[in-house]
matplotlib code that plots the C-alpha trace (Angstrom):
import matplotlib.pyplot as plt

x = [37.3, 34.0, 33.7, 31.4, 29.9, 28.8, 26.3, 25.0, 24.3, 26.2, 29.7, 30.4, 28.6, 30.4, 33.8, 33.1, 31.4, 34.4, 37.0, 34.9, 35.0, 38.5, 39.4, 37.8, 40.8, 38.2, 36.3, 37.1, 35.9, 35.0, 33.6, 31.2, 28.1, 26.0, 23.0, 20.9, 22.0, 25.4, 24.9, 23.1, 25.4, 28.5, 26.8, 26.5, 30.4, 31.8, 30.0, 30.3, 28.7, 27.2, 25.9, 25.0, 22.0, 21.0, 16.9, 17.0, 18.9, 18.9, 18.1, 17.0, 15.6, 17.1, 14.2, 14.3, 17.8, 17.6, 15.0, 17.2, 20.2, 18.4, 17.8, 21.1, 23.5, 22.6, 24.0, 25.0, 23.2, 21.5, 21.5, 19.4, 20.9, 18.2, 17.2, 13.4, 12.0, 8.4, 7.4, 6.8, 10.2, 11.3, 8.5, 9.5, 12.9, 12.4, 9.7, 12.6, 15.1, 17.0, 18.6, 17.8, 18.5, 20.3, 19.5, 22.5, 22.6, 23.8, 26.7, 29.5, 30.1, 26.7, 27.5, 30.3, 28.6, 25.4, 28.5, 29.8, 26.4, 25.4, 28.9, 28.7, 25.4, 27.0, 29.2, 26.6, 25.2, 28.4, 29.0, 25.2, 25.5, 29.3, 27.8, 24.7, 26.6, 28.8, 26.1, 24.9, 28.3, 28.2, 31.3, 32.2, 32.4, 32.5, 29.5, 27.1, 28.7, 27.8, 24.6, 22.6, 24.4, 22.8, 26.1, 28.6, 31.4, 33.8, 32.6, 33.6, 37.3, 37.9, 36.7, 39.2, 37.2, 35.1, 38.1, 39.2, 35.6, 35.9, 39.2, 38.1, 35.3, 37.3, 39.7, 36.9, 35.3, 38.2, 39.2, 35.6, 35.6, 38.9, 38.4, 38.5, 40.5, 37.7, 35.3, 33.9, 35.1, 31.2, 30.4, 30.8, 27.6, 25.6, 22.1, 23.9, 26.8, 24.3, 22.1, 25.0, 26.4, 22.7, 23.3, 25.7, 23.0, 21.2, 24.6, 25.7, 22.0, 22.8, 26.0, 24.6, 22.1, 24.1, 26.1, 22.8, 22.0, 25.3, 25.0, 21.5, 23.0, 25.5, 23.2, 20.9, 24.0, 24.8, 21.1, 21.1, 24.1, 22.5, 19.6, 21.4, 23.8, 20.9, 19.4, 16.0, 13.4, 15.4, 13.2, 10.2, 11.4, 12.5, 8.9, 7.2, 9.2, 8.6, 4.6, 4.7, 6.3, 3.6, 1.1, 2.8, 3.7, -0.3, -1.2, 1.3, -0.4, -3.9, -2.4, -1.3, -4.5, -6.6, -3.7, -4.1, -8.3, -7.9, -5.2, -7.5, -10.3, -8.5, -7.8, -11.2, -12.3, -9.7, -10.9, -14.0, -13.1, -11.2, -14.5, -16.0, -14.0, -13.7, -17.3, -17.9, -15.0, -17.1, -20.3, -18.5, -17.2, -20.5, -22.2, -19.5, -20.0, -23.8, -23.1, -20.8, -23.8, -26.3, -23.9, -22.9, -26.2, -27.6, -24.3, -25.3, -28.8, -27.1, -25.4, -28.0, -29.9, -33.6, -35.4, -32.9, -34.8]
y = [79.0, 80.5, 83.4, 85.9, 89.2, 92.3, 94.4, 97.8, 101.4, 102.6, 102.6, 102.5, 99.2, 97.5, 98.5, 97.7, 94.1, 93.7, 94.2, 92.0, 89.2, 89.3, 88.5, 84.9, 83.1, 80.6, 83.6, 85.6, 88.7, 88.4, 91.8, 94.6, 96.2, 99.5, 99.1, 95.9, 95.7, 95.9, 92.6, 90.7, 91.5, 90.8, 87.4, 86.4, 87.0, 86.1, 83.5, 83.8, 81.3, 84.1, 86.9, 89.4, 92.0, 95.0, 94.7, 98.6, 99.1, 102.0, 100.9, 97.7, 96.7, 94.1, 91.4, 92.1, 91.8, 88.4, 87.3, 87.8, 86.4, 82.9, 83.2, 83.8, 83.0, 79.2, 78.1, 81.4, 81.4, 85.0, 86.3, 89.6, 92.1, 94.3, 96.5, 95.7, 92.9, 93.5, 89.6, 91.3, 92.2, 88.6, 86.5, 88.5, 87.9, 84.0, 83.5, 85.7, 82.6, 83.8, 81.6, 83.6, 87.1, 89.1, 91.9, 94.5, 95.1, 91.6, 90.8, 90.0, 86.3, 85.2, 87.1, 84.6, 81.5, 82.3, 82.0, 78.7, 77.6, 77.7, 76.0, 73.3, 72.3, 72.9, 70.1, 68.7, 68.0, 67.5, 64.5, 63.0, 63.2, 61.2, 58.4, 58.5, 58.3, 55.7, 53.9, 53.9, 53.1, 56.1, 58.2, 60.8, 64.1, 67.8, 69.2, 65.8, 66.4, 70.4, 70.3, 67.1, 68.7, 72.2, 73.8, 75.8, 74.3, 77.4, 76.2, 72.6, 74.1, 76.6, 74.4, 72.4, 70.2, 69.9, 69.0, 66.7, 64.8, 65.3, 63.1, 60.7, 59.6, 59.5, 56.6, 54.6, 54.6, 53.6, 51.0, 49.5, 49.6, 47.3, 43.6, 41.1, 38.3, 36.2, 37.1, 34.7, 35.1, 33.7, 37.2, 39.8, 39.0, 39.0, 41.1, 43.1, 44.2, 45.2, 47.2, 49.2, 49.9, 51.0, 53.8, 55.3, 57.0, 58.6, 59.6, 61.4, 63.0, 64.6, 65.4, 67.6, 68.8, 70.1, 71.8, 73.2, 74.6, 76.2, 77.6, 79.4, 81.1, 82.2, 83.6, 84.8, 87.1, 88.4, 89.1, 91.1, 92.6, 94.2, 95.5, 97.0, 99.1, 100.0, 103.2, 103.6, 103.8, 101.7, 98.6, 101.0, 103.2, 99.4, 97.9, 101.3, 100.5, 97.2, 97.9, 100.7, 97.9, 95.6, 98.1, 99.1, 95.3, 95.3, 98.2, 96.9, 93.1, 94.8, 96.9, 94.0, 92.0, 95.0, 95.3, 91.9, 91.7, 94.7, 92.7, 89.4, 91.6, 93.6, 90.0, 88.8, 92.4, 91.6, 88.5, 89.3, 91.6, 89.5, 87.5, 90.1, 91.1, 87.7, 87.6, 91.2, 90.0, 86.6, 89.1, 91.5, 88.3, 87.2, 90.5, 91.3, 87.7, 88.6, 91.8, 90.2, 87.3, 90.0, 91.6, 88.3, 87.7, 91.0, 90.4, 86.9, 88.2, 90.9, 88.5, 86.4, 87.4, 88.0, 84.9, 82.8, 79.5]
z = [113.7, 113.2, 110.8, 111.8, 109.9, 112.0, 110.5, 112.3, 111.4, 114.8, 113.9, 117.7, 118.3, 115.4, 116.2, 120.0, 119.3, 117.1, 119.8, 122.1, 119.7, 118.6, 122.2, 121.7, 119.7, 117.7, 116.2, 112.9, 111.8, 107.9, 107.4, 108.8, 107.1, 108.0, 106.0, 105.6, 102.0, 102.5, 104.8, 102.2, 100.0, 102.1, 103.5, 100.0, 98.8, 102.1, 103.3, 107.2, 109.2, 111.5, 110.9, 113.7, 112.2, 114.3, 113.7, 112.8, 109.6, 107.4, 103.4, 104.6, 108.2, 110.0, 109.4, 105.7, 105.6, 107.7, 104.9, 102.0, 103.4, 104.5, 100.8, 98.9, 101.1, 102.5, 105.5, 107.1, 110.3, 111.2, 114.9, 115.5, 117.9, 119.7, 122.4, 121.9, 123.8, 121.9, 120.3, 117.1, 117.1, 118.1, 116.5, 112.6, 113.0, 113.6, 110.7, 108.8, 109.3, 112.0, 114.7, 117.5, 118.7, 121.4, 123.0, 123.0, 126.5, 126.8, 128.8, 126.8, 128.4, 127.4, 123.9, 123.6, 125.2, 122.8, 119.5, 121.4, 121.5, 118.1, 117.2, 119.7, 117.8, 114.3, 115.6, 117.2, 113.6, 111.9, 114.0, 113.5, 109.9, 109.9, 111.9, 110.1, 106.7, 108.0, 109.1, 105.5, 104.0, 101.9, 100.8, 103.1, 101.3, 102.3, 100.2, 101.1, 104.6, 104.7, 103.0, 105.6, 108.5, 107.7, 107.9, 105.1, 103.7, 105.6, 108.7, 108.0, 106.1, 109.2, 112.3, 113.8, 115.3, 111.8, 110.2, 112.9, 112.7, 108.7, 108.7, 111.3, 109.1, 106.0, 107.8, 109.4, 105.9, 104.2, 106.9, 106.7, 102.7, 102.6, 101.9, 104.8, 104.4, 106.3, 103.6, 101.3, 97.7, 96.4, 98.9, 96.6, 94.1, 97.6, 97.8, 100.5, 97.8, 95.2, 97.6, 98.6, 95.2, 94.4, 96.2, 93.9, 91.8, 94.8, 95.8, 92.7, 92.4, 95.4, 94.5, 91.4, 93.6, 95.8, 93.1, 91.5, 94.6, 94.5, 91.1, 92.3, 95.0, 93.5, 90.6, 93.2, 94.5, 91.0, 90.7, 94.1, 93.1, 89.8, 91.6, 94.0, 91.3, 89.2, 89.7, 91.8, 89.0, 86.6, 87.2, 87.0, 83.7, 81.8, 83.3, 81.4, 78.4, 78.1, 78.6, 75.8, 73.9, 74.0, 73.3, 70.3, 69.0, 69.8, 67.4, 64.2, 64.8, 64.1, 61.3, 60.0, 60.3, 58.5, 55.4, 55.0, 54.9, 52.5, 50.1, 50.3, 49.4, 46.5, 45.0, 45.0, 43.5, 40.6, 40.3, 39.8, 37.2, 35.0, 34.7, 34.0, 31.4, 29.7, 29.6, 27.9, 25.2, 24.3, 23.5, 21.8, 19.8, 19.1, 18.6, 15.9, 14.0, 13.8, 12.3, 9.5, 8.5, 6.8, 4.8, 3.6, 2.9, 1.0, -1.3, -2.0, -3.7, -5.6, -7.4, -8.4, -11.9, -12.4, -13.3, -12.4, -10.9]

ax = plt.figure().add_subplot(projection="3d")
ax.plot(x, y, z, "-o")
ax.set_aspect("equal")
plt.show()
């Protein structure tokens, strides 16, 4: 079952490629969109794995919108619907990270072969990357699986013949990963043993990879999601803020700096001072002691008599 996203500003075209793909029993219809940001968003919670873009959207054109899905939402595939032949038109969308386009007056057969096609080579690399993987005696899991195939994990949960390829790989590896009873026993300490189980770091760095990669996307989403409830000068009226902010935490640093030259220089003033003052104290000391000597000394000869040797 392939899951598939229609996104156009004519509600006529949407509701009429809707009714011409819910006649083909291996496609569902996830969700429709008018505007270009209502299919990034919707690409991004309901993970299709196509989504079909008119190239003219209102709020956000068609290539736009192809850009920002390839970006948030991995693995969804992008198809461009158009009635413009013009290579801009065509060349923008494909640099965008779309799949391929389709022009709307397209019959609806090739509409439906075009969908097969791009499922049969989903498959196409589904079943390269099993082999490949078996080949390499690695563990067959549905995130490694999705993310070296270049294909989501809903493709690979709603496919039947994903599934079908999914569980045929999971009983050949487990077959081939039993003992033989042929084997040697002195086997199992063998270079060939130790290479393989030296891929079980790789393995579980790709693993977490794949998981971080999750993780973005998903944060990417919430991220688009905010921007796109804000209001239309929000990021500009916060970005003004934050600038009169630094201007201001720029004026109090220089305040700052001049208070504290002016303190270091009122301490030296005072310090200067107390010298100052220490040194006028030890003259008026001395200047004081000088004036007590001649008095002692004029009292001294009064109190000697005349003739006195």
């Amino acid at each position: 079952m392939t899951r598939v996203l229609i996104s156009d500003d004519d509600d006529l075209m949407r509701a009429g490629l809707a009714e011409l793909l819910s006649n083909d029993p291996t496609i569902d219809i996830v969700g429709h969109a008018a505007t270009g940001r209502e299919a990034v968003e919707r690409a991004s919670r309901l993970r299709p794995d196509v989504v079909l873009i008119d190239v003219r959207m209102p709020d956000l054109d068609g290539i736009m919108a192809t850009r920002e899905v390839s970006r948030t939402a991995l693995g969804v595939r992008v198809l461009i619907l158009t009635t413009f032949e013009q290579d801009d038109y065509i060349f923008g969308a494909l640099r965008a990270g779309a799949s391929g386009f389709l022009l709307k007056r397209t019959r609806p057969e090739e509409l439906i072969a075009a969908r097969r096609g791009r499922t049969n080579q989903m498959l196409k690399r589904v079943r390269d990357t099993l082999s490949q993987m078996r080949r390499d005696r690695m563990e067959i899991e549905l995130a490694v699986v999705a993310r070296r195939a270049d294909v989501s994990r809903t493709f690979l949960y709603t496919n039947n013949q994903a599934q079908q390829l999914l569980a045929e790989a999971k009983t050949d590896a487990t077959a081939t990963s039993s003992p033989s009873p042929t084997r040697p026993a002195d086997a199992t300490g063998s270079w060939k043993d130790r290479a393989l189980n030296a891929e079980d770091a790789p393995r579980a760095a790709y693993a977490e990879i794949g998981n971080q990669r999750d993780q973005i996307s998903r944060l990417l989403g919430q991220i688009r999601d905010l921007e796109i409830d804000l209001p239309a000068d929000a990021v500009e009226r916060i970005t003004t803020e934050n600038r009169t902010l630094r201007q201001d935490n720029r004026k109090l640093t220089t305040d700052n700096q001049r208070l504290t030259d002016r303190l270091k220089a009122a301490r030296e003033n005072n310090r200067f001072l107390d010298t100052r003052i220490a040194r006028l104290e030890a003259e008026l000391v001395e200047h004081l002691n000088l004036g007590q000597n001649p008095q002692q000394d004029h009292a001294a000869d009064l109190r000697t008599e005349p003739g006195e040797p």
